[in-house]
Backbone as XML, in Angstrom:
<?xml version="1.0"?>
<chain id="A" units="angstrom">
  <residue number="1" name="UNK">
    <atom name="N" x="113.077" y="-143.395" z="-171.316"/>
    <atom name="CA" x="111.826" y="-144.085" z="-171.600"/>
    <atom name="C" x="110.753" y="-143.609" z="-170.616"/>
  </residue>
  <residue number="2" name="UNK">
    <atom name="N" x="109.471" y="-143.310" z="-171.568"/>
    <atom name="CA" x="108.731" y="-142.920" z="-170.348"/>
    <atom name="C" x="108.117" y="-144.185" z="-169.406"/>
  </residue>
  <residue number="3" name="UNK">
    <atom name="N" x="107.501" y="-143.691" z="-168.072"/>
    <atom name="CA" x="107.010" y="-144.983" z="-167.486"/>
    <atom name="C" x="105.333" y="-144.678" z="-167.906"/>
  </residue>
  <residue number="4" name="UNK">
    <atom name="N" x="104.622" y="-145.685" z="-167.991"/>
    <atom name="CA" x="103.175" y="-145.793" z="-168.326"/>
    <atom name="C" x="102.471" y="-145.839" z="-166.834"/>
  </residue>
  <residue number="5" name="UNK">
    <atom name="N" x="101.243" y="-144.982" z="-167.201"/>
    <atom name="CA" x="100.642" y="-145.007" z="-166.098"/>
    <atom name="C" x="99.169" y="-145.763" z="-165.502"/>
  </residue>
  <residue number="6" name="UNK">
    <atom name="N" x="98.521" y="-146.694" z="-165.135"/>
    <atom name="CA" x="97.791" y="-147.306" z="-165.506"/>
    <atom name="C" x="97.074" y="-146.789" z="-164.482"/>
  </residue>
  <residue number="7" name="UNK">
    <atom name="N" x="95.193" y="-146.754" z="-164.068"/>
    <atom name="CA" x="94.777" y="-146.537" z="-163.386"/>
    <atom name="C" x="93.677" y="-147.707" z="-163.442"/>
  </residue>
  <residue number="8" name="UNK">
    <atom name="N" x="93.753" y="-147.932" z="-162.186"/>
    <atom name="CA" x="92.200" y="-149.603" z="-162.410"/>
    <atom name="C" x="91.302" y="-149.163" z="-162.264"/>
  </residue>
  <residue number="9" name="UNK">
    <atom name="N" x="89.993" y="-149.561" z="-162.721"/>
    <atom name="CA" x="88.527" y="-149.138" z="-162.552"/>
    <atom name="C" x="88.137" y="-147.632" z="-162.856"/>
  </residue>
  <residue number="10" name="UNK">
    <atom name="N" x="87.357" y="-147.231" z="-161.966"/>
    <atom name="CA" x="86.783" y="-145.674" z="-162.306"/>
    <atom name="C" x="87.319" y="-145.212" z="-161.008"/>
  </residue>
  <residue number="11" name="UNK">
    <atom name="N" x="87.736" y="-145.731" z="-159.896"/>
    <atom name="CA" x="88.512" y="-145.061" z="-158.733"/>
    <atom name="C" x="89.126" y="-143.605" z="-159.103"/>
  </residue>
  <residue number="12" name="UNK">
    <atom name="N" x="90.068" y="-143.559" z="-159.848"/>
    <atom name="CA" x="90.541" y="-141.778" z="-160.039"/>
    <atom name="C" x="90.001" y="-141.440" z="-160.730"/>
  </residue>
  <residue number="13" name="UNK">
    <atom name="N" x="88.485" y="-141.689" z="-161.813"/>
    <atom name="CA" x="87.912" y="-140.967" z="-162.889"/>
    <atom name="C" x="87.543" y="-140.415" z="-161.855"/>
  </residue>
  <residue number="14" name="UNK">
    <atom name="N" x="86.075" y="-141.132" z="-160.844"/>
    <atom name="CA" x="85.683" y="-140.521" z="-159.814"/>
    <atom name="C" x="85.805" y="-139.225" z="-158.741"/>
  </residue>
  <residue number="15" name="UNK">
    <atom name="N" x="87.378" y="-139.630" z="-158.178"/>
    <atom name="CA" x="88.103" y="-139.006" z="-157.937"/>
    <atom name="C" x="88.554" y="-137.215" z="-158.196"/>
  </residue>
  <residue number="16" name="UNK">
    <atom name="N" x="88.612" y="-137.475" z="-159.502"/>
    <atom name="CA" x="89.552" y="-136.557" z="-160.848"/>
    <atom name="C" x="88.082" y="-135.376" z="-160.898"/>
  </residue>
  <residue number="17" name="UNK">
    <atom name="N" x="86.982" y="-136.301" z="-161.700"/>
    <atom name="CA" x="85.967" y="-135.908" z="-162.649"/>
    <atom name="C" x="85.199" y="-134.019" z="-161.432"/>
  </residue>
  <residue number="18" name="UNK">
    <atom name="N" x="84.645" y="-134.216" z="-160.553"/>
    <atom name="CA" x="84.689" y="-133.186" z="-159.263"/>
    <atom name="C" x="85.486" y="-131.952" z="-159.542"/>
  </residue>
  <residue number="19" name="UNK">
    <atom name="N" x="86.924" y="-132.192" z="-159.607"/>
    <atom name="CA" x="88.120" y="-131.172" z="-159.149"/>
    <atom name="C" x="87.442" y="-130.048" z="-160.011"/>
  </residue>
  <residue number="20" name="UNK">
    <atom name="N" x="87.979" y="-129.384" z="-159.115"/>
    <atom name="CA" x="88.063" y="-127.656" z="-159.534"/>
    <atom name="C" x="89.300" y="-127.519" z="-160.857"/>
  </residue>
  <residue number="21" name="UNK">
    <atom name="N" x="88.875" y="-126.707" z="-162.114"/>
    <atom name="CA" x="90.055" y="-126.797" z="-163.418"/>
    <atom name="C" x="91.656" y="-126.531" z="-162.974"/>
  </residue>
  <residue number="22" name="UNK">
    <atom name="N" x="91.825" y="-126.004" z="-161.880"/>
    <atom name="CA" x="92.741" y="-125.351" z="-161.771"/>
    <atom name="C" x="93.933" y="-126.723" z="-160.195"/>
  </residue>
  <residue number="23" name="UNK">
    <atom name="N" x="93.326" y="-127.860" z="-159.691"/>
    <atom name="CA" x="93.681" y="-128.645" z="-159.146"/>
    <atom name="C" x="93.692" y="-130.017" z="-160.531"/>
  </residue>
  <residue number="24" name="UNK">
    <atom name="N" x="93.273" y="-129.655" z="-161.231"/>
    <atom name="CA" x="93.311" y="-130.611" z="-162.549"/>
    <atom name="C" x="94.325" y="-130.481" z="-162.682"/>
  </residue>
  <residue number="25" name="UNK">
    <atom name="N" x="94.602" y="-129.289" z="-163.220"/>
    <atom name="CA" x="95.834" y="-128.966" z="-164.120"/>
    <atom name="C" x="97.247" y="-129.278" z="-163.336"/>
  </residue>
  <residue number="26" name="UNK">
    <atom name="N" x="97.343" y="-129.240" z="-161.827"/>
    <atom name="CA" x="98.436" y="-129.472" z="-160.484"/>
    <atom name="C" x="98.532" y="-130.711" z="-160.846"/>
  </residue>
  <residue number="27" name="UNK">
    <atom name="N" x="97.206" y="-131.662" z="-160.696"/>
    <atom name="CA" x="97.208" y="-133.429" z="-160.350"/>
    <atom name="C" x="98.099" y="-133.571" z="-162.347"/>
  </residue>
  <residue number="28" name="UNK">
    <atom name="N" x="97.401" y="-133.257" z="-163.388"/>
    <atom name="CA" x="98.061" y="-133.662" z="-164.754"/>
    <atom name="C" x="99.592" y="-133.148" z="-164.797"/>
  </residue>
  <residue number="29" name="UNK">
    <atom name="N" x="100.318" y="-132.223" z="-164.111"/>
    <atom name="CA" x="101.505" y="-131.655" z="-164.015"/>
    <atom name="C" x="102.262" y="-132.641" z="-163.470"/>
  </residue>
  <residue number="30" name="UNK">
    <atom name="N" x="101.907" y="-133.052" z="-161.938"/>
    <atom name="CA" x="102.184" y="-133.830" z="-161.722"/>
    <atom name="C" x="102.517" y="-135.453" z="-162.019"/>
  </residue>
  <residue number="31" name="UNK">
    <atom name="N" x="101.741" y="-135.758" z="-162.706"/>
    <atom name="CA" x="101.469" y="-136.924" z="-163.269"/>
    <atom name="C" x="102.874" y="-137.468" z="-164.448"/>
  </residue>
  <residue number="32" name="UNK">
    <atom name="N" x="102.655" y="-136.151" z="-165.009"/>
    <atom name="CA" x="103.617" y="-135.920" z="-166.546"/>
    <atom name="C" x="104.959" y="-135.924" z="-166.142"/>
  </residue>
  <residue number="33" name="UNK">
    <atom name="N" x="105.097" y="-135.058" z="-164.663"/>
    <atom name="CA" x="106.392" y="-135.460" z="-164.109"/>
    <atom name="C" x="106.774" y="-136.843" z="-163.603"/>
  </residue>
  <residue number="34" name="UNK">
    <atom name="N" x="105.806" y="-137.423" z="-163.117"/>
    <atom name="CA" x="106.219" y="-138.773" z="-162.842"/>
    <atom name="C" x="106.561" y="-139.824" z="-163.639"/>
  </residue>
  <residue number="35" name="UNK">
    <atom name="N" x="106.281" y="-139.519" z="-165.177"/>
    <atom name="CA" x="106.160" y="-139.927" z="-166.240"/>
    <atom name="C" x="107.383" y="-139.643" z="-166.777"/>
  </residue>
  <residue number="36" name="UNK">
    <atom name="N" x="107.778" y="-138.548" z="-166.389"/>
    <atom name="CA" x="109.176" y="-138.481" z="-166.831"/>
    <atom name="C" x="110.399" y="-138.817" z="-166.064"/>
  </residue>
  <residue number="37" name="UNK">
    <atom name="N" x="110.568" y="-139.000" z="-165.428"/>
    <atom name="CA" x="111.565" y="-138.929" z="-164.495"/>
    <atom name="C" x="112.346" y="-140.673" z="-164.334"/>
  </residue>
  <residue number="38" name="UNK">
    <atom name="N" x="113.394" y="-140.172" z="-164.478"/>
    <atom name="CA" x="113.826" y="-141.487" z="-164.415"/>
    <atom name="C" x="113.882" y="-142.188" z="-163.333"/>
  </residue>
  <residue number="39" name="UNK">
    <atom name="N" x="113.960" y="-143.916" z="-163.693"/>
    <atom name="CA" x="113.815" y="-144.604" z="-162.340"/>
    <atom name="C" x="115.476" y="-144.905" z="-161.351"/>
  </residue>
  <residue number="40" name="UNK">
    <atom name="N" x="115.489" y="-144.983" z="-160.392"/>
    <atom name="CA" x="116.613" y="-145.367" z="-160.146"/>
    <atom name="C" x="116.790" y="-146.381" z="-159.747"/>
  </residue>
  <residue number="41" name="UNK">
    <atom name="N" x="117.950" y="-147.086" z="-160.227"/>
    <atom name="CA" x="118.658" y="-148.123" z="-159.927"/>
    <atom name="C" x="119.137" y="-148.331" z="-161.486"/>
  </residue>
</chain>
């Protein structure tokens, strides 16, 4: 199951919106992995 990722307010639009295309694409890689990965316990 994937886990959902929620972000509050505009804090990481802010954040995000700036980056250079190529630190986008690292932070969304990342993300997708965290999304996948199972939880433990």
């Amino acid at each position: 199951m994937a886990r959902q990722i929620i972000f509050h307010d505009k804090y990481f639009l802010d954040f995000y919106a700036p980056l250079q295309d190529k630190v986008k694409m690292k932070i969304k890689h990342s993300l997708e992995l965290i999304k996948q990965v199972d939880r433990a316990g």
